[in-house]
C-alpha positions in Angstrom: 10.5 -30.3 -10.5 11.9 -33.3 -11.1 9.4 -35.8 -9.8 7.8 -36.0 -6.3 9.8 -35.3 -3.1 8.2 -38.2 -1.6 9.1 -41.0 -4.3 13.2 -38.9 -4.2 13.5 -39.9 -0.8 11.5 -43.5 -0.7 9.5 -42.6 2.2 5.7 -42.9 1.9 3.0 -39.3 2.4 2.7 -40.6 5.8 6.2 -40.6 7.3 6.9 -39.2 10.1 10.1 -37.0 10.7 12.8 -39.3 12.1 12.2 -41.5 9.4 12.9 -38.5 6.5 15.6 -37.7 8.4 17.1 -41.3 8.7 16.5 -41.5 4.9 18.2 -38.4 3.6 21.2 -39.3 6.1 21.6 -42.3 4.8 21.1 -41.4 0.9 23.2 -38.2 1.2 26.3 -40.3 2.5 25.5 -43.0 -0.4 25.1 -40.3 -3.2 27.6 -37.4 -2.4 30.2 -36.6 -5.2 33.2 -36.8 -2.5 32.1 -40.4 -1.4 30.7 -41.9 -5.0 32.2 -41.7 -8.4 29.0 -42.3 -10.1 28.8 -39.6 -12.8 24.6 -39.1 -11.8 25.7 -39.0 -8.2 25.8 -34.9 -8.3 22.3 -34.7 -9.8 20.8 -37.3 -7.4 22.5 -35.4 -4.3 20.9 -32.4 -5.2 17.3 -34.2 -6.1 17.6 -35.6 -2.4 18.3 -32.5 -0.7 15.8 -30.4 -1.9 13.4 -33.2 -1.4 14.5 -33.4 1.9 14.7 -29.4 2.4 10.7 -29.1 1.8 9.7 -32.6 3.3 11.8 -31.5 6.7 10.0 -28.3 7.3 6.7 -28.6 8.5 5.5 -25.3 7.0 6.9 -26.1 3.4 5.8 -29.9 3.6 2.5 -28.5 4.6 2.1 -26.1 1.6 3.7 -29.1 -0.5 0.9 -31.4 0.3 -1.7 -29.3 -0.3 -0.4 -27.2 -3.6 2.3 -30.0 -5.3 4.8 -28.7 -7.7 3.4 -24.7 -7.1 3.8 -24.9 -3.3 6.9 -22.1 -3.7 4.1 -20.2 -6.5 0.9 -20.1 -4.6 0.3 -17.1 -2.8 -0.2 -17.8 0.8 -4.0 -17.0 0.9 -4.8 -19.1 -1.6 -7.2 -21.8 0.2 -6.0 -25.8 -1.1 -9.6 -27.4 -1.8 -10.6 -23.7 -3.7 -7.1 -24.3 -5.5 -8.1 -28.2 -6.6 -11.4 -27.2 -7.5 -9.7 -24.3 -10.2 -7.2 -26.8 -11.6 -9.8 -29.3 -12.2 -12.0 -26.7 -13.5 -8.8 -25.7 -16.2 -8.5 -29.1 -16.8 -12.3 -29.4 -17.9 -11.9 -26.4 -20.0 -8.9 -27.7 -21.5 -10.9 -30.7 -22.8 -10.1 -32.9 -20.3 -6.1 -32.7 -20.7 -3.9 -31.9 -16.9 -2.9 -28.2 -17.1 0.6 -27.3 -15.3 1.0 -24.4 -12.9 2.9 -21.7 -13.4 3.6 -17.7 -11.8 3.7 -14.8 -13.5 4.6 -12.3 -10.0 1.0 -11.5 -10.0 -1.1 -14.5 -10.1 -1.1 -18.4 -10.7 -1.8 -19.3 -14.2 -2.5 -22.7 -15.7 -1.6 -23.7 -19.1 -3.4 -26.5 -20.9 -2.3 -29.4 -22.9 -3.2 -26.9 -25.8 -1.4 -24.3 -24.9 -4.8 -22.3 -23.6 -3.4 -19.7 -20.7 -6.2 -19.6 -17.5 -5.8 -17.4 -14.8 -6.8 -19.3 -11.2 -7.7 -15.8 -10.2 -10.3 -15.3 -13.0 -11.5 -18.8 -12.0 -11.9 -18.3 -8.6 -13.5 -14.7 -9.3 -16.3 -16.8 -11.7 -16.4 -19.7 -9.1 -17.3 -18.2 -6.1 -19.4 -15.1 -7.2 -16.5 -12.5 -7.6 -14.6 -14.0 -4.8 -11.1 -14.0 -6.5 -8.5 -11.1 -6.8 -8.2 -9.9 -10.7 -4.8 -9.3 -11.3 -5.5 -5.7 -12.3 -6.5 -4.6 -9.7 -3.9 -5.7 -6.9 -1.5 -2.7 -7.9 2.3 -3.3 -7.4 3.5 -6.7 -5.6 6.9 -7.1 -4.1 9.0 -9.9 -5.5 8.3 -13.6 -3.6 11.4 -14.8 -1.4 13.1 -17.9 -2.3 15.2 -20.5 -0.7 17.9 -23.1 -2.3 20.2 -24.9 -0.4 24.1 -24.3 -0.6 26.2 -27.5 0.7 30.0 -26.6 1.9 32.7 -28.4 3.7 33.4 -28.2 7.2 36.9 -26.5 6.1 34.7 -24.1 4.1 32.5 -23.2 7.1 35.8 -22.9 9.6 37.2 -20.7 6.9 34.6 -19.3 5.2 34.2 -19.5 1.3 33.1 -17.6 -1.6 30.5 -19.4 -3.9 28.9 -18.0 -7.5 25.3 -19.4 -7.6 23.2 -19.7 -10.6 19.7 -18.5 -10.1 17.0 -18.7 -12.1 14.0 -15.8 -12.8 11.8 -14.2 -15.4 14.7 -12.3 -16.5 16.4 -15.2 -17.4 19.4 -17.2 -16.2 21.9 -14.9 -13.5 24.7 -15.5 -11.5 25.5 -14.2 -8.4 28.7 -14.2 -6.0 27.9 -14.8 -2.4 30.4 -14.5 0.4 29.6 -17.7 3.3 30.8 -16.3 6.5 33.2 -18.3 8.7 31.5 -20.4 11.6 28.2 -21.2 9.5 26.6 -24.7 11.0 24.1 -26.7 9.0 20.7 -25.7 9.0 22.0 -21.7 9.2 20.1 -19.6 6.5 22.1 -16.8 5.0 19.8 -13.9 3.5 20.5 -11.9 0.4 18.3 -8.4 0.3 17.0 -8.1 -3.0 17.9 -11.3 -4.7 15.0 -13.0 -5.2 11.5 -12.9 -7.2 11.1 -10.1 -9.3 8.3 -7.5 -8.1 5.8 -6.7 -10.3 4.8 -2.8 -11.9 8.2 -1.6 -10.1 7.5 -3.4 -6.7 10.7 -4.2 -4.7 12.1 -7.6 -5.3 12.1 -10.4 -2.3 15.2 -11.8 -0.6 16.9 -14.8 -1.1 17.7 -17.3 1.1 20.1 -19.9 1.2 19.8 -22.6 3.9 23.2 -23.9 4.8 23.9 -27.8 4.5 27.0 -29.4 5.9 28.6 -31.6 3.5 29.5 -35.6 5.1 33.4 -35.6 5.6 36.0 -38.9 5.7 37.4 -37.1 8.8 35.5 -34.8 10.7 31.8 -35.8 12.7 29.7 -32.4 13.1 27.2 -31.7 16.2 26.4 -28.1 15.9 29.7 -26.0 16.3 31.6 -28.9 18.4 33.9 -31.5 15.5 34.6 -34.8 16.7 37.9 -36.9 14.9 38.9 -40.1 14.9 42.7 -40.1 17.3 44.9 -43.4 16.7 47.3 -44.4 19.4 49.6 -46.7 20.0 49.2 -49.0 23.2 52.4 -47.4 24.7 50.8 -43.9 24.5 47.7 -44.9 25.6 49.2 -46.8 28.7 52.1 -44.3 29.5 50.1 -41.2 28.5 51.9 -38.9 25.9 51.7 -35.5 23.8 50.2 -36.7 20.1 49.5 -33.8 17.4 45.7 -33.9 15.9 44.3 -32.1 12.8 42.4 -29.9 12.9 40.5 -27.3 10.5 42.7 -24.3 11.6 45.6 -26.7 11.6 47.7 -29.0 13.5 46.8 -29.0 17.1 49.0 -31.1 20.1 46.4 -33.1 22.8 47.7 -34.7 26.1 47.2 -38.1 27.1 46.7 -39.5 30.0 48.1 -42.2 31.4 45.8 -45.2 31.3 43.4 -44.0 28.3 41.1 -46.9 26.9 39.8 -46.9 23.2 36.5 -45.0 23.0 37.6 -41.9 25.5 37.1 -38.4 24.1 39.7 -35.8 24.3 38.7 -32.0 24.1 40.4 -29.5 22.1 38.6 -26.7 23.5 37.4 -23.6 21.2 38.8 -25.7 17.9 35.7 -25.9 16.5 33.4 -24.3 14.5 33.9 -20.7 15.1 31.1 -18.2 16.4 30.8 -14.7 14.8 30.4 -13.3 18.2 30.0 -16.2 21.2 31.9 -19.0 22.0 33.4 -21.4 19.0 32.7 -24.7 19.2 35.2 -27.6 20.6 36.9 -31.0 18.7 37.1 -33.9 20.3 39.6 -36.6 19.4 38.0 -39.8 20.1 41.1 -42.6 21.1 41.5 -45.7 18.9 44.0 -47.8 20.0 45.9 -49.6 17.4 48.1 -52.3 17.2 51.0 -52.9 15.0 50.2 -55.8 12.3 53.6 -57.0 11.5 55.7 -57.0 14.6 60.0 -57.0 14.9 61.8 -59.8 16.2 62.3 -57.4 19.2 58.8 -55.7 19.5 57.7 -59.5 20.2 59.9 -60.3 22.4 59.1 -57.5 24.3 55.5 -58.0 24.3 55.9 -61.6 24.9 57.6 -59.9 28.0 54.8 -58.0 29.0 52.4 -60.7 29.0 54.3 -62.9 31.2 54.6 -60.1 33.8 51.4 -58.1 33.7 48.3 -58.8 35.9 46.0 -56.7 33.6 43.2 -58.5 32.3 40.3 -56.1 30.5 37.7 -58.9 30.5 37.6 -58.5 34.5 36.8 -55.4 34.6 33.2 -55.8 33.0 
């Protein structure tokens, strides 16, 4: 890992969720590669959202808290405090050096500043009078699931994708290709039979999962399935109403406007959203901003000149 999840985000051991939220919002629009050019702005994105992924489940932060690095290693009956007391232990019999945690698919292991392998099972066992599970004797163990996070567009998750991810074992270094469904929405966790930890003594291998994250756009807002873009009109069109084309993930889409539509009204494109496997797709919205030309014609003044002599219309009334 490559430092604490809590100093990655800048938020102290005692925030509370909005705030890790409001943190990784704003740091995930300040480091993503389609926003920055900075060449470390990949690494830090991906530091920040798996800081965020653990931090942002209350389960994971939990474990987190109480295990550190080897929260994802630990078996889940391991208690915390017996689990402190056997590091410090290893790190007494390692001559007062830190040892670091590691998994072998059947037990947590610690390995000293000299290289000394010591087996937290073996310590609890000579701890607490037999209390731990030797190795030996647990027989086969299926394979741990894991989690990463995969980060697409939103035209990736209207379209669907295919991604090949790099994942990392005891066998080494593999790569997989995963298909993403159409109509995936951000926090959606897509589960691969088979593909994660290895099982030990010919024990099945667990699953992997991989928790959707939707990437920030220069267009396109996301709330769920339903999009929400940005619609620029003219004062004409918004006064006299009009047909104006929008885009759209699945392509150009035409919108009415009514007559009398103020900056700030949403329009709905309904079903051109997200799209849903089997239930309703989501909906766009094209929110109106009225522009103004910024160098006008001899003739568009006049007109407008025109207009201001004639019209009763005054917005500042109507507060």
């Amino acid at each position: 890992m490559a430092r604490d999840y809590y100093e990655a985000l800048g938020v102290s051991r005692s925030a509370d969720q909005s705030e890790i939220q409001r943190t990784y919002r704003k740091l995930a629009r300040q480091h993503h590669p389609d926003v920055t050019k900075d060449p470390g702005a990949e690494e830090r994105f991906k530091e920040i959202s798996e800081a965020y992924d653990v931090l942002s489940d209350p389960e994971k932060r939990k474990r987190y808290d109480a295990f550190g690095e080897d929260f994802r290693r630990v078996p889940e009956d391991v208690d915390p405090a017996a689990y402190r007391q056997a590091r410090e232990y290893a790190g007494a019999r390692s001559g007062g050096g830190r040892p670091s945690g590691g998994f072998d698919g059947g037990g947590v292991r610690f390995t000293s500043d000299f290289g000394e392998d010591i087996d937290l099972d073996d310590l609890l066992g000579g701890m607490f009078g037999g209390g731990g599970r030797r190795r030996t004797g647990w027989g086969p163990i299926p394979g741990a699931d894991q989690e990463t996070e995969i980060h697409v567009s939103v035209e990736e998750a209207y379209n669907g994708t295919r991604r090949s991810l790099s994942i990392s074992g005891q066998d080494g270094q593999r790569t997989i290709d995963v298909d993403i469904p159409a109509g995936v929405v951000d926090g959606q966790r897509i589960r691969l039979r088979g593909q994660g930890g290895q099982g030990s003594d010919g024990a099945a291998p667990g699953d992997l999962y991989l928790v959707v994250r939707m990437s920030p756009h220069p267009r396109y807002r996301v709330s769920g399935r339903d999009l929400e873009v940005d619609l620029p009109l003219t004062p004409w069109e918004a006064a006299l109403g009009d047909e104006v084309s929008v885009d759209t993930p699945g392509g150009t889409a035409k919108v009415k406007v009514p007559a009398g539509t103020s900056t700030g009204r949403r329009l709905r494109l309904k079903g051109r959203g997200l799209p849903h496997r089997s239930g309703t797709p989501g909906n766009l919205y094209a929110r109106v901003a009225i522009k103004v030309p910024s160098d006008l014609t001899a003739e568009e003044r006049r007109l407008f000149e025109e207009l201001r002599k004639v019209s009763t219309f005054d917005p500042r009334s109507e507060r």
